[in-house]
KETI-210645 format. One record per residue: residue in three letters; chain; x, y, z of N, C-alpha, C in turn. Coordinates in Angstrom, 3 decimals. Example, Ala and Ser with C-alpha at 12.3 -4.5 7.8 and 13.67 -1.06 7.14 Angstrom:
2
SITE     r   c       n.c1       n.c2       n.c3      ca.c1      ca.c2      ca.c3       c.c1       c.c2       c.c3
SITE   ALA   A     13.190     -5.690      7.800     12.300     -4.500      7.800     13.200     -3.300      7.800
SITE   SER   A     12.850     -2.250      7.080     13.670     -1.060      7.140     12.900      0.030      7.870
//
This chain:
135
SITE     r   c       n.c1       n.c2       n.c3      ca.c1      ca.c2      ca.c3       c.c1       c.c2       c.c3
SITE   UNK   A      4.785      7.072     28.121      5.822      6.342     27.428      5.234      5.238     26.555
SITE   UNK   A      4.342      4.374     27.218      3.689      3.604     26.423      2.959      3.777     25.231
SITE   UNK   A      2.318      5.151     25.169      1.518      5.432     24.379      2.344      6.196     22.737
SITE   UNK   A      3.786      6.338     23.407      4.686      6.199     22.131      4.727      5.571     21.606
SITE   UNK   A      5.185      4.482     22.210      5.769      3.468     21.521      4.215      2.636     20.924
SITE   UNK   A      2.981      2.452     21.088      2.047      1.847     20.664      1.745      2.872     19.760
SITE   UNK   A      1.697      4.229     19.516      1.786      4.982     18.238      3.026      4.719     17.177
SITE   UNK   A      4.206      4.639     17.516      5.305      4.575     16.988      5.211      3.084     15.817
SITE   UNK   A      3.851      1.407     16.617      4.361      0.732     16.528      2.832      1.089     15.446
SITE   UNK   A      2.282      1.486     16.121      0.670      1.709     14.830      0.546      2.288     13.518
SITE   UNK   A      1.572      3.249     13.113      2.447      3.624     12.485      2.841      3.216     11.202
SITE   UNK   A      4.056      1.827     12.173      4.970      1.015     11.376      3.745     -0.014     10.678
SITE   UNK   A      2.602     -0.683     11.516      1.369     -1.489     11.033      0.902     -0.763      9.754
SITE   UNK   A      0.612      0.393      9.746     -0.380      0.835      9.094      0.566      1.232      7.795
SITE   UNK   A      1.813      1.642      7.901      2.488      1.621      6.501      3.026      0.187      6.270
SITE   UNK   A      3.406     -0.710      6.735      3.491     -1.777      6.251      1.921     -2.583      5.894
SITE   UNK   A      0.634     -2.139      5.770     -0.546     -3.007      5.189     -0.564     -2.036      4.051
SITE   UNK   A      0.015     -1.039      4.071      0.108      0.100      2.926      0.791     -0.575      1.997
SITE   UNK   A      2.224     -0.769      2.172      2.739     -0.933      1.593      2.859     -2.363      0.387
SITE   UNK   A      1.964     -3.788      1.364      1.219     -4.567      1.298      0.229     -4.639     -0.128
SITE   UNK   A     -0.682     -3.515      0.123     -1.433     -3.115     -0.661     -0.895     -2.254     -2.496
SITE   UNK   A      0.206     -1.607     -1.738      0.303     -1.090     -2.806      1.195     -2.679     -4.215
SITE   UNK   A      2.162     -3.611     -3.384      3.148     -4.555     -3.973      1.149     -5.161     -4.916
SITE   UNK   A      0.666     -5.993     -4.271     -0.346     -6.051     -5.184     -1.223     -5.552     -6.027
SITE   UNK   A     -1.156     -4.421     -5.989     -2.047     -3.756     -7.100     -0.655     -3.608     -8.161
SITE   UNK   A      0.335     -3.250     -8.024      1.796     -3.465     -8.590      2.121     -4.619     -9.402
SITE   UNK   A      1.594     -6.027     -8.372      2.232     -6.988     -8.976      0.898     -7.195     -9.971
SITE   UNK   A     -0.290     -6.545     -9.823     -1.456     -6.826    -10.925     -1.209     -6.268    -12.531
SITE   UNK   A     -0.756     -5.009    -12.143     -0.238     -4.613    -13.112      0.592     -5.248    -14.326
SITE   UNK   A      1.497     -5.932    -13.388      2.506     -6.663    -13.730      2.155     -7.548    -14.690
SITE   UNK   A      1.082     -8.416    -14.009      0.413     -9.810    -14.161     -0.518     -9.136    -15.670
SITE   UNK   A     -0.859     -8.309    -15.827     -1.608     -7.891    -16.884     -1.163     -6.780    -17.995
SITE   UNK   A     -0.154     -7.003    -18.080      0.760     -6.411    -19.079      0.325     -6.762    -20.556
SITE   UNK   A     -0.051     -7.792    -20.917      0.048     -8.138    -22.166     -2.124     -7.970    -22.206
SITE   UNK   A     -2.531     -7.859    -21.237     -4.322     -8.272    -21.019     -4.796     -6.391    -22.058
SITE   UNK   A     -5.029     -6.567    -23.074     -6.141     -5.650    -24.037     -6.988     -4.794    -22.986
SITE   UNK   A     -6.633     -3.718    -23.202     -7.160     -2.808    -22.520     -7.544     -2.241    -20.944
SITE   UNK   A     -6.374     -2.799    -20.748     -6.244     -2.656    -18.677     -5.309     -1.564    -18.628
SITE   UNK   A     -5.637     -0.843    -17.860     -5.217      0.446    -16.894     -4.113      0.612    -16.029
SITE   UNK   A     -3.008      0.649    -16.492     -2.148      0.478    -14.946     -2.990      1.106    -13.892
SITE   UNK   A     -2.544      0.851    -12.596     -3.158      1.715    -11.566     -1.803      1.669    -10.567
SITE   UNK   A     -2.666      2.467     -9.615     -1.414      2.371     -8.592     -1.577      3.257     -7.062
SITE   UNK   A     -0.979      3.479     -6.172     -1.684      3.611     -4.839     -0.793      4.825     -4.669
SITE   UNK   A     -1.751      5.859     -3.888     -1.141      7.251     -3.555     -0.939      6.804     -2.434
SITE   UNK   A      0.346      6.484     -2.175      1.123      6.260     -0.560      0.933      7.313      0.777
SITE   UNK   A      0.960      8.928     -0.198      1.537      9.415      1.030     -0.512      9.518      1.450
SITE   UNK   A     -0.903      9.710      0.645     -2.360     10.029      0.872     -2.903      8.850      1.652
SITE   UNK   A     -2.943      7.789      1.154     -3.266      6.843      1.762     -2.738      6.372      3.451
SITE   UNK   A     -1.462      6.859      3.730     -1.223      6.629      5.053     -1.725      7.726      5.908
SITE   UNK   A     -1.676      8.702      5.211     -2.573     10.594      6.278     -3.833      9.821      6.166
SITE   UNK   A     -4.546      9.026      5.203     -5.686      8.522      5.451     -6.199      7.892      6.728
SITE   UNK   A     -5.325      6.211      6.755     -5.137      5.442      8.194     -4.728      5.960      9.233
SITE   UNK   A     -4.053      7.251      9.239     -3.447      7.788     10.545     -4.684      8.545     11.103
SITE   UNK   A     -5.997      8.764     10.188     -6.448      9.776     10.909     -6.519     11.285     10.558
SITE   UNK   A     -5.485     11.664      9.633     -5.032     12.656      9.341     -6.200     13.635      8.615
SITE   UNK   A     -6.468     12.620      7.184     -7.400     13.133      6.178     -8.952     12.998      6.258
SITE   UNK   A     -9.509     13.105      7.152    -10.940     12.389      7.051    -11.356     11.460      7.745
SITE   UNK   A    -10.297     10.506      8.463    -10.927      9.134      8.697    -10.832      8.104      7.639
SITE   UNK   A    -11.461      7.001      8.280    -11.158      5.892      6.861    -12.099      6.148      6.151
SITE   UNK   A    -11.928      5.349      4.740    -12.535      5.466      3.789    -13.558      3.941      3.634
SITE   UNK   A    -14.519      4.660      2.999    -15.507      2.879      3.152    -16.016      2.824      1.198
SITE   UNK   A    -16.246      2.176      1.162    -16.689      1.874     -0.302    -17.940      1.815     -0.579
SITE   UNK   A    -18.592      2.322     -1.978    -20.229      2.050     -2.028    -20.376      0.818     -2.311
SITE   UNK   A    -21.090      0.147     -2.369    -21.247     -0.955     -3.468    -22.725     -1.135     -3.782
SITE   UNK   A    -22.649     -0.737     -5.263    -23.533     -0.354     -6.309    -24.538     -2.043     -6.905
SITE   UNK   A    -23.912     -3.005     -6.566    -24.593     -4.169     -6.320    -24.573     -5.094     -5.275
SITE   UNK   A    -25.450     -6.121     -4.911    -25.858     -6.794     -4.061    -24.274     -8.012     -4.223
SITE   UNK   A    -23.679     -7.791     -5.573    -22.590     -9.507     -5.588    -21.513     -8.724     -5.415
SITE   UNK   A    -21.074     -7.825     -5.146    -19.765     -6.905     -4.631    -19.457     -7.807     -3.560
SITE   UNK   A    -18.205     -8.026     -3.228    -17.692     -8.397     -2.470    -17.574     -6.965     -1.667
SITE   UNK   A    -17.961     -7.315      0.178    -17.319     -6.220      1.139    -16.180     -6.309      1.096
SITE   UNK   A    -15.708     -4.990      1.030    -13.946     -4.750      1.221    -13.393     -4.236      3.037
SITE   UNK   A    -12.372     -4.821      3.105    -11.700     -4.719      4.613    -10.528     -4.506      4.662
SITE   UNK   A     -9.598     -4.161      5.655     -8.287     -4.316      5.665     -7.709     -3.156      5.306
SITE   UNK   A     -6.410     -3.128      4.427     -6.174     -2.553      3.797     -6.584     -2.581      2.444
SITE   UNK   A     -6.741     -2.821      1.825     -7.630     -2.392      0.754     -9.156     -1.828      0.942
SITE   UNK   A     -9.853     -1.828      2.085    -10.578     -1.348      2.253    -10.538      0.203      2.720
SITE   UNK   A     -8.983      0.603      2.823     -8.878      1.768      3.850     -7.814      2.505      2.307
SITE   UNK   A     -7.505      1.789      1.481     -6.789      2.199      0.072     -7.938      2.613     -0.911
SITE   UNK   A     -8.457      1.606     -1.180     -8.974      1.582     -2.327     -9.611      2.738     -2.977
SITE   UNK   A    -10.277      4.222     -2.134    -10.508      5.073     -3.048     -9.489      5.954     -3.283
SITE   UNK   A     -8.204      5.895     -2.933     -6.917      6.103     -3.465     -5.875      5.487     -4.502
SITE   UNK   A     -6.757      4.406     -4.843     -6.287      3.955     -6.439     -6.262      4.767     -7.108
SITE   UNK   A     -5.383      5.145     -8.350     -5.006      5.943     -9.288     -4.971      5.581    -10.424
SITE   UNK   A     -5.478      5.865    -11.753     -4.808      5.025    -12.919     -3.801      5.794    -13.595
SITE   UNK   A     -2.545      4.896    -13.660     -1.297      5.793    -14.158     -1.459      6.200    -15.802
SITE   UNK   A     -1.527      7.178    -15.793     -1.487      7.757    -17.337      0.175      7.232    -18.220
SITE   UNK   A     -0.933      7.076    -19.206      0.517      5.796    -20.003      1.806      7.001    -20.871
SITE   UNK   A      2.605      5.917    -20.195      3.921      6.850    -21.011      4.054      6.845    -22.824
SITE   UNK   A      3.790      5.368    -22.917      4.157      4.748    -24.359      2.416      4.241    -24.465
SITE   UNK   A      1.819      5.092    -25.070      0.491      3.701    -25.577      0.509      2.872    -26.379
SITE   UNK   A     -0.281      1.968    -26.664     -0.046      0.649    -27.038     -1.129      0.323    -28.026
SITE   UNK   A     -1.405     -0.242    -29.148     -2.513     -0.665    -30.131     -3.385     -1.281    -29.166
SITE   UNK   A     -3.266     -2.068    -28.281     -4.391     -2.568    -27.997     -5.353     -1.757    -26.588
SITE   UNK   A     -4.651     -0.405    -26.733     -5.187     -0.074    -25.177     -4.455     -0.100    -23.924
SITE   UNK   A     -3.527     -0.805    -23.542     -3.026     -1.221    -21.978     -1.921     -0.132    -21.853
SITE   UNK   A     -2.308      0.327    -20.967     -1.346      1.682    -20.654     -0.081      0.560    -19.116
SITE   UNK   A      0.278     -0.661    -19.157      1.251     -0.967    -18.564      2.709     -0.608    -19.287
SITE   UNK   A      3.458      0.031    -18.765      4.916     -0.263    -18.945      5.863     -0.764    -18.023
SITE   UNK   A      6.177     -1.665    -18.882      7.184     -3.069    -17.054      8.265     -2.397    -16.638
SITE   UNK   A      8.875     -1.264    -17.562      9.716     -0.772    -17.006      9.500      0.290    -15.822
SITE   UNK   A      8.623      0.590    -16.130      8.023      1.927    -15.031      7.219      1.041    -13.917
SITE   UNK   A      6.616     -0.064    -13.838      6.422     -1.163    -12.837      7.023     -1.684    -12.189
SITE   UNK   A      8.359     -2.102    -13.005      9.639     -2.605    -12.230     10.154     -1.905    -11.429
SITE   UNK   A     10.442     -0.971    -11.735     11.048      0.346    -10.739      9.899      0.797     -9.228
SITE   UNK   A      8.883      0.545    -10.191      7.792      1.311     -8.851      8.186      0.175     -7.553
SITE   UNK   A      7.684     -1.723     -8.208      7.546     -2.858     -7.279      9.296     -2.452     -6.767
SITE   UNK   A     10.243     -2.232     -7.236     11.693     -2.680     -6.384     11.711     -1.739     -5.344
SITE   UNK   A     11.522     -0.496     -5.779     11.066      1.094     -5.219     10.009      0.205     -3.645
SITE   UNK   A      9.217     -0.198     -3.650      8.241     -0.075     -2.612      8.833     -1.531     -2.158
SITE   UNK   A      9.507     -2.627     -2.605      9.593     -3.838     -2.113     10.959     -2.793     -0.597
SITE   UNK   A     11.670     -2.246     -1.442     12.484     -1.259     -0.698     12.324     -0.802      0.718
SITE   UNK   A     10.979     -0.326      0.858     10.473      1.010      1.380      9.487     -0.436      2.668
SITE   UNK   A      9.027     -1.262      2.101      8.530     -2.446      2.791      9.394     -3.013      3.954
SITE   UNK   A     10.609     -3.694      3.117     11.733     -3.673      3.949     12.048     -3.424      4.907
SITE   UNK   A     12.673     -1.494      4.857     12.771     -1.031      5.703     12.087     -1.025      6.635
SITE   UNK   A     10.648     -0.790      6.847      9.014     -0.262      7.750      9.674     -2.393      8.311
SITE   UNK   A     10.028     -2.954      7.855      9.977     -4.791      8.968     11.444     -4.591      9.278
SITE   UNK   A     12.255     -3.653      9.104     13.556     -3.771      9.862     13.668     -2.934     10.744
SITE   UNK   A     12.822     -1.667     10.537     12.474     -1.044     11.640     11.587     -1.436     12.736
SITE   UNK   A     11.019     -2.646     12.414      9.464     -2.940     13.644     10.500     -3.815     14.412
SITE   UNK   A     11.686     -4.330     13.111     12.085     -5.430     14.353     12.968     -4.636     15.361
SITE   UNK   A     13.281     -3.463     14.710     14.501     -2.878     15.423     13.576     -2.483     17.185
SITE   UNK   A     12.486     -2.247     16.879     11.516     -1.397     17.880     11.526     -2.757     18.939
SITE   UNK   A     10.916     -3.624     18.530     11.087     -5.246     19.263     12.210     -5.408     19.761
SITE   UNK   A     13.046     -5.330     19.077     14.414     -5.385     20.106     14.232     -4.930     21.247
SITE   UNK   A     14.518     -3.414     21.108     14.557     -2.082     21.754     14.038     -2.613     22.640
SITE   UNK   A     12.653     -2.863     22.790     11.682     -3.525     23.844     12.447     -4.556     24.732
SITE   UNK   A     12.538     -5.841     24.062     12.977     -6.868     24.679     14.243     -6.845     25.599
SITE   UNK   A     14.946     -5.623     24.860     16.408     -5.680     26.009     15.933     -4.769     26.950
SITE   UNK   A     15.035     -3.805     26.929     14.427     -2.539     27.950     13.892     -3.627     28.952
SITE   UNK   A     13.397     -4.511     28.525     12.722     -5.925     29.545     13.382     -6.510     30.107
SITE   UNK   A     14.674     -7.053     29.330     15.577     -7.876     30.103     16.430     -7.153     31.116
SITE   UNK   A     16.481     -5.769     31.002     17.294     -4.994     31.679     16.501     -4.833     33.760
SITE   UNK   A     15.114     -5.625     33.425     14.328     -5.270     34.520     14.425     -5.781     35.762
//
């Protein structure tokens, strides 16, 4: 029984640092809309969570090709070779394949999907706490 519910709750962790991950590379996008020659990018969700679960391989680790790389951890360390760069709808004179409209939708889309994964952890906490009080 236990080992449900600590899967059930490992789960909800691992798509909510997902999801985490993906609002910032989102809100970068965002932030660099007008920046000459930047890439939207953006995070393959479903890939990235078969990743953390175990599913695809195991985690993923990063090379780093110089000595001043920052080590990567966390979630972004378990994302990052699942970054994508979104191929631009509208291109632009200066290069930047961002469109805010197709950003906006993605960030409300996943602020969404975030949400849910912390109304469900709390719902699970509940669940717990009255299964406790019932003892």
């Amino acid at each position: 029984m236990l080992s449900k519910i600590d899967n059930d709750l490992a789960f909800v962790q691992s798509a909510l640092n997902l999801r985490a991950r993906r609002q910032e590379v989102l809100a970068a996008n965002i932030a660099n809309s007008d920046t000459p020659n930047y890439k939207a990018r953006d995070l393959d969700f479903a890939a990235a969570l078969k990743n953390a679960l175990g599913v695809a391989g195991g985690p993923l680790t990063l090379s780093r090709t110089s000595a001043r790389h920052v080590e990567a951890s966390g979630a972004g360390g378990m994302a990052a070779g699942l970054l994508k760069y979104r191929s631009s709808v509208q291109p632009s004179l200066d290069g930047n394949s961002v469109d805010m409209d197709v950003e906006r939708a993605h960030f409300t889309e996943n602020s969404l999907h975030y949400q849910f994964l912390l109304d469900r952890a709390a719902g699970q906490f509940k669940m717990l706490s009255m299964a406790i009080a019932d003892k």
